[in-house]
C-alpha distance (Angstrom), angle and dihedral (degrees) to the residues before:
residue distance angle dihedral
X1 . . .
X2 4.10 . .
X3 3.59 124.9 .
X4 3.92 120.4 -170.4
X5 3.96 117.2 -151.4
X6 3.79 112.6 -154.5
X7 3.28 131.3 -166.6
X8 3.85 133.9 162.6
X9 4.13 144.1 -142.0
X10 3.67 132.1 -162.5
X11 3.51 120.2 48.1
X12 4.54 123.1 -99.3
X13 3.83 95.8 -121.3
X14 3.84 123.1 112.6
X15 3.68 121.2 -102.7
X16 3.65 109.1 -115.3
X17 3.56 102.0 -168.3
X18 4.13 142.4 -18.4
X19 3.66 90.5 -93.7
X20 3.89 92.6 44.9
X21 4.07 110.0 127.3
X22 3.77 81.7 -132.6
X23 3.70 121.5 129.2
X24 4.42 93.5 -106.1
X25 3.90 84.2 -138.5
X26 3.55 153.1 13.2
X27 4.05 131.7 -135.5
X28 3.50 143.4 175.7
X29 3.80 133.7 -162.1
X30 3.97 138.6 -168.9
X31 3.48 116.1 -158.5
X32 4.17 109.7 -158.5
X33 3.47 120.9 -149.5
X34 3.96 131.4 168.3
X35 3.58 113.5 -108.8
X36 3.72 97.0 -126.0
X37 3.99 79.3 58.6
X38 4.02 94.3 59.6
X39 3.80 98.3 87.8
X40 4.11 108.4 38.6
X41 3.87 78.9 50.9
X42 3.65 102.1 46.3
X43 3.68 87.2 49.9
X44 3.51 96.1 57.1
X45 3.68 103.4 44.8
X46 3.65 77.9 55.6
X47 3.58 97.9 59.8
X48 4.05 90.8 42.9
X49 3.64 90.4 49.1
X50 3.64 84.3 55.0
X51 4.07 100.5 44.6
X52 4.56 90.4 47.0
X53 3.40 96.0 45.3
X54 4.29 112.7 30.1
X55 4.34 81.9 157.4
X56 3.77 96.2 62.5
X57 4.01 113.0 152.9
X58 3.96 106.1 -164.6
X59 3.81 121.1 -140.4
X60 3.64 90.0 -84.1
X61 3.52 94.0 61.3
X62 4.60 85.2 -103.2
X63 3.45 127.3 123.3
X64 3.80 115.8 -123.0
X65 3.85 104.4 -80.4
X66 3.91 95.3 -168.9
X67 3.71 134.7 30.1
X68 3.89 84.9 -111.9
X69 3.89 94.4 60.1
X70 3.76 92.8 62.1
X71 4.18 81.4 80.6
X72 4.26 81.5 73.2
X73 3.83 98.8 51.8
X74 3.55 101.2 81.1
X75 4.28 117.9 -170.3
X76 3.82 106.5 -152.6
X77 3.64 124.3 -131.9
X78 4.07 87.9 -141.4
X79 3.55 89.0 63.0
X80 4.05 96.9 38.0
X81 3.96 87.4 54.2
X82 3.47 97.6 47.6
X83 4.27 87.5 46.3
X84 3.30 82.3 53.4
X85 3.98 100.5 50.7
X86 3.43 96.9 33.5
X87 3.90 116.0 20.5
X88 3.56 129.5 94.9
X89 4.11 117.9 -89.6
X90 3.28 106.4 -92.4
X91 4.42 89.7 50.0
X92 3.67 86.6 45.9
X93 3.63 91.8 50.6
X94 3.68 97.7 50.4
X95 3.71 89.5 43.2
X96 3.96 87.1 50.3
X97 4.33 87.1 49.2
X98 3.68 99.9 52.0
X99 3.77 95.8 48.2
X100 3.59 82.8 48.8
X101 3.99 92.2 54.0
X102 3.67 95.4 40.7
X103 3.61 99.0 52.9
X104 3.90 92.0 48.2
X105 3.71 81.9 55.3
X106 4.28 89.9 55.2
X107 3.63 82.8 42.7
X108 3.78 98.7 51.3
X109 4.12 88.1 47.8
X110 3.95 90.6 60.5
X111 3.81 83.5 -120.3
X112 4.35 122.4 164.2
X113 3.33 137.7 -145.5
X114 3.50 128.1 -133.1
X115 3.79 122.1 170.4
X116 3.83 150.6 135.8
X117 3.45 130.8 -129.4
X118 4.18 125.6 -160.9
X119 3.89 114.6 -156.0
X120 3.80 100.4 -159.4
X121 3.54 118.7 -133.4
X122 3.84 116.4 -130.0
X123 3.65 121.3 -106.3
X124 3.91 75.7 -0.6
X125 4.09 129.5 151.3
X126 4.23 97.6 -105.8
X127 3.41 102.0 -167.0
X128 4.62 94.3 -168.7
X129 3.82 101.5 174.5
X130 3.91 86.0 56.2
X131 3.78 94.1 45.2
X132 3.44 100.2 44.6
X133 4.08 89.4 48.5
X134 3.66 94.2 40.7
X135 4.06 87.3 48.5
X136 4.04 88.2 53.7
X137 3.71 92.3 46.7
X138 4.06 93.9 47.6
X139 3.71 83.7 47.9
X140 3.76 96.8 50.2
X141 4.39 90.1 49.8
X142 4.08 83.9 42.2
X143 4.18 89.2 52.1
X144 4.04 87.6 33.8
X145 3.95 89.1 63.8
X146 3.74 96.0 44.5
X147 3.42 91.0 58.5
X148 3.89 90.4 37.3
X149 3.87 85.7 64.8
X150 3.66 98.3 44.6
X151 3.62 91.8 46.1
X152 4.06 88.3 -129.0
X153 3.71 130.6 122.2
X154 3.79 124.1 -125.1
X155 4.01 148.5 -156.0
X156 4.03 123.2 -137.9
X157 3.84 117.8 -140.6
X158 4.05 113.4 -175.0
X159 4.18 122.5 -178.7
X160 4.01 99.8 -98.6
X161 3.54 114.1 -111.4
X162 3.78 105.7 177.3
X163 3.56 135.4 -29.9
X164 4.25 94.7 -112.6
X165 3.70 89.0 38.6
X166 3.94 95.1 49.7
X167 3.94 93.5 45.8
X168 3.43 89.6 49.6
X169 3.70 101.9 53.6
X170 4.28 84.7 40.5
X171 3.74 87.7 56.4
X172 4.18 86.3 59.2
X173 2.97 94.9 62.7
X174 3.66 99.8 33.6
X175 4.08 86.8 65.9
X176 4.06 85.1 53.0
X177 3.66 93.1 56.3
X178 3.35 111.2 43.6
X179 4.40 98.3 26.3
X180 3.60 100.0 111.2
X181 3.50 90.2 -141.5
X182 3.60 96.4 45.8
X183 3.71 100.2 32.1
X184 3.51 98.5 159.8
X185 4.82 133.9 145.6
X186 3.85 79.7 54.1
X187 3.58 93.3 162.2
X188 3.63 93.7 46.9
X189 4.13 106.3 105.3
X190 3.76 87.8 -147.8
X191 3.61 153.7 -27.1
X192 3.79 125.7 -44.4
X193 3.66 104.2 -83.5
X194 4.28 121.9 -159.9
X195 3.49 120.1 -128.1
X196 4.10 129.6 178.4
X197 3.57 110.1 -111.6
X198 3.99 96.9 -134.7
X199 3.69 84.5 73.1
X200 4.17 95.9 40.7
X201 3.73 121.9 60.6
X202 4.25 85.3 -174.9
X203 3.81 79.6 65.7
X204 4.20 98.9 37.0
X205 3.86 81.6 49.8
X206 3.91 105.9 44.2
X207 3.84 82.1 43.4
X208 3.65 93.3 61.2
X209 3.77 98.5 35.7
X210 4.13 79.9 52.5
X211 3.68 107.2 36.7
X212 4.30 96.9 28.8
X213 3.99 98.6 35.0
X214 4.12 116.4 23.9
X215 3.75 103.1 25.9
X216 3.84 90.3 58.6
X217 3.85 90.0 33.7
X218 4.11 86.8 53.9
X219 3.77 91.4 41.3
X220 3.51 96.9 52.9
X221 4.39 95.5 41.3
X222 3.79 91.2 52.6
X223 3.82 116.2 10.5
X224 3.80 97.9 46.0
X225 4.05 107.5 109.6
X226 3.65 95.1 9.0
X227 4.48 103.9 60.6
X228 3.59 114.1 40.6
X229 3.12 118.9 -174.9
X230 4.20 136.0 83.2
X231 3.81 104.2 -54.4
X232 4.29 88.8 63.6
X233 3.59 110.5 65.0
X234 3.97 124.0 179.4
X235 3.94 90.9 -130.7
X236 3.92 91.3 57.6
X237 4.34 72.1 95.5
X238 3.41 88.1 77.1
X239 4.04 94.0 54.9
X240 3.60 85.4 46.9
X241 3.44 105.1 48.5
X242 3.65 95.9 48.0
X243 3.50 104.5 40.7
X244 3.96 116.7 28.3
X245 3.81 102.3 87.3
X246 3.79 86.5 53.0
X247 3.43 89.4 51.3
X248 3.68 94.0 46.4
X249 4.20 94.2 52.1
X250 4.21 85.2 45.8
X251 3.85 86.8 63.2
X252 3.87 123.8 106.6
X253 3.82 112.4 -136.1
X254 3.88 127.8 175.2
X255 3.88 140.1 173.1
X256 3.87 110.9 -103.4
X257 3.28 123.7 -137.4
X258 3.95 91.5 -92.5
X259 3.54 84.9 54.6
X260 3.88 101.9 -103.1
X261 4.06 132.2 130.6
X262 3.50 107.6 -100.1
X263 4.02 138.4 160.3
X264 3.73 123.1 45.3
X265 3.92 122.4 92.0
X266 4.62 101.8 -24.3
X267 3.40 109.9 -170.2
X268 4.05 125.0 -163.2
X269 3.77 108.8 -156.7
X270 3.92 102.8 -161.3
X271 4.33 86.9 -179.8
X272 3.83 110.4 46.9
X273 3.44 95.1 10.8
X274 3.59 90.1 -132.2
X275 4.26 128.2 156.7
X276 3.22 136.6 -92.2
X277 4.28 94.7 -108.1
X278 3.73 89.1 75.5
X279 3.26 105.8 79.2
X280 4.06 94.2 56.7
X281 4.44 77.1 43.0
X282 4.13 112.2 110.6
């Protein structure tokens, strides 16, 4: 069996102008990773977590006790990015190292990425409860052919938002599954299910990958020179630079039915326009 953890950065509310402090888009990832995979992987990200951040203060103001508590301290890839854009040298370089580490970790697991990223349009309609269901449903038929072509069956995990808002996207995808003329996520075993990520390192993970590495990556491809204001920094380069043809060889890409590439990281550019190949584009 698969499971996808997905996780999301940005925020769902329109951008009212280009000097808004709105986030200028929104984007959600799933990172897939074979079960049998879970463990070796959880371990390690454990041990990282430990070796970048020795100082860690948990949510209850603790350090981490046991090796086995380092699962609830939870570095942020909000913060990372903006160490990274911002901070002095040696911060940047740490925060540069550790995404490093961790995605040679994804790497080494044979995990994918599947994601979709929503370039806001300024002064734009931003319709979020549609995009963020729409963005679970593409991510569910993106999953759905992974396991298709591995002949496996699969579990979605998503960062829990709140308990109206979760049901709500489930039931989507609910009517996709079991509408008879829909019928589609056939090799999902059930609905998405919510987890809290201080108990997931799929969802610590897929958050950083999302929030540290393709939210500044987007930002910078298609927001740069047409937002300013605190969400688009000039050293989101950096992130770019370093880490968008990993990101690019991480994706999972198929032929649809029609006989088209699909899957991997889509991007809707409501300002330029512009496709999806971009963002991997130096």
């Amino acid at each position: 069996m698969h499971v996808c953890y997905v996780d999301e950065a940005g925020c769902t509310g329109q951008l009212p102008s280009a000097t808004s402090d709105i986030q200028p888009l929104f984007a959600m990832l799933g990172l897939i990773l074979d079960q049998s995979k879970v463990q070796d992987l959880t371990l390690k990200f454990l041990y990282l977590k430990r070796e970048f951040f020795p100082n860690a203060v948990l949510w209850d103001n603790r350090s981490p006790r046991q090796f086995l508590d380092w699962v609830l301290f939870e570095p942020k890839g909000g913060d990372l990015r903006k160490q990274i854009a911002e901070g002095g040298k040696r911060g940047r370089r740490q925060a540069l190292r550790f995404f490093d580490k961790m995605l040679s970790l994804i790497e080494e697991a044979g995990a994918k990425l599947v994601g979709r990223v929503w370039v806001k349009g300024i002064s734009q309609p931003f319709n979020g409860h549609a995009v963020y269901t729409s963005s679970v449903q593409r991510l569910c038929e993106y999953f759905d052919a992974s396991l298709v072509s591995t002949g496996d069956h699969g579990l979605l995990v998503a960062d829990s938002r709140t308990k109206d808002k979760n049901a709500k996207v489930s039931h989507s995808v609910f009517t996709g599954r079991y509408s008879a003329k829909m019928n589609r996520y056939v090799n999902l075993v059930e609905l998405p299910v919510f987890g809290h990520s201080e108990n997931h390192v799929g969802l610590q993970m897929c958050d950083l990958v999302c929030s540290g590495i393709l939210f500044p990556t987007a930002v910078h491809t298609y927001c740069a020179g047409h937002v300013r204001n605190v969400h688009v920094r000039p050293g989101y380069q950096r992130i770019k630079e370093q880490f968008a043809e990993r990101l690019k060889k991480l994706q999972y890409r198929y032929l649809s039915s029609d006989g088209k590439w699909t899957g991997g990281i889509v991007c809707s550019d409501a300002i330029g326009q512009r496709p999806g190949q971009r963002l991997f584009e130096l």
